[in-house]
N, C-alpha and C positions, 0 to 999 in steps of 0.2 A: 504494500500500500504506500509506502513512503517514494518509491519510484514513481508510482502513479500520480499522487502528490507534487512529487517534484516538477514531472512533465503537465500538470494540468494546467500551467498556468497561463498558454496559450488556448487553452481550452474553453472556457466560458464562451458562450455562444447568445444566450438570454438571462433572465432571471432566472435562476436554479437548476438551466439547464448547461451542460458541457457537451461539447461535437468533438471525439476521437477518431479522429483516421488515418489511413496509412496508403504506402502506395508501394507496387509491387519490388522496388528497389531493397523497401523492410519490411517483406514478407506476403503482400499480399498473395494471393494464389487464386484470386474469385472475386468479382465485387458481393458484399453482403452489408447487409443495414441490421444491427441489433441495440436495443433498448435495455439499459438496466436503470430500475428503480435503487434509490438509496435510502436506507431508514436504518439509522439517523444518517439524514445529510451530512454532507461532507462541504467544512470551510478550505478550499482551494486558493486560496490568498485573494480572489478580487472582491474588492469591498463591493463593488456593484451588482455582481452577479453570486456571491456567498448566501447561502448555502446551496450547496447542489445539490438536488434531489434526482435528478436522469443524467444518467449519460447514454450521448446515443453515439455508437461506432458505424463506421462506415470505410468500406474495405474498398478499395479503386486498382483495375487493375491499367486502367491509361488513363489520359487526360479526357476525354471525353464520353464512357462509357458510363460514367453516374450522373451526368448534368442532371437529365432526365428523373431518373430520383432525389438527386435534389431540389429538384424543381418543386416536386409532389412534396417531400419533407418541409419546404417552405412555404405551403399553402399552408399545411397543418398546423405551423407553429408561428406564422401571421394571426392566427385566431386564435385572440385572447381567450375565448370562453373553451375551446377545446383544450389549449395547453392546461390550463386549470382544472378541468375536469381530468386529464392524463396525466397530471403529479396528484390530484388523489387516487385514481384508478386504485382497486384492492385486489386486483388477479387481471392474469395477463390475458383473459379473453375479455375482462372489460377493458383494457386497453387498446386492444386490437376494434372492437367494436365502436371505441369513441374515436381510433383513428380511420377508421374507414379505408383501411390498409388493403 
């Protein structure tokens, strides 16, 4: 966790959420998009966007192969009312149902 810590700090993305990704030079093998909830949130050094409660990773394996998903990830987390309802989400099929995934 202290590794994790250490590199998060280019990570904040929004209020409470962190965007992790990597690209095939360190490892990727597949683009993939995955969601982890944190409880208790995790303070990652930025005063603005502390505490964390998701991180979402996202695996790339060129330059242009996930625009596309991120396009879709950035609909979902433009709206205020969804991001809120998926940092309380309580199971990961209500989460999948409030993103419309």
């Amino acid at each position: 966790m202290n590794l994790l810590k250490a590199r998060a700090l280019n990570w904040p993305l929004l209020l409470h959420i962190a965007l992790a990704h990597t690209r095939p030079e360190f490892g990727a093998k597949k683009m993939a998009l995955s969601f982890f909830t944190l409880n208790p949130p995790i303070n990652f050094g930025s005063e603005i966007f502390d505490p964390i409660k998701l991180i979402i990773t996202l695996s790339a394996v060129d330059q242009d192969a996930h625009i596309d998903l991120l396009e879709q990830l950035t609909d979902i987390l433009l709206d205020e009312d969804k991001v809120k309802a998926l940092l309380a989400a309580e199971s990961s099929q209500a989460f999948l149902e409030i993103s419309k995934w």
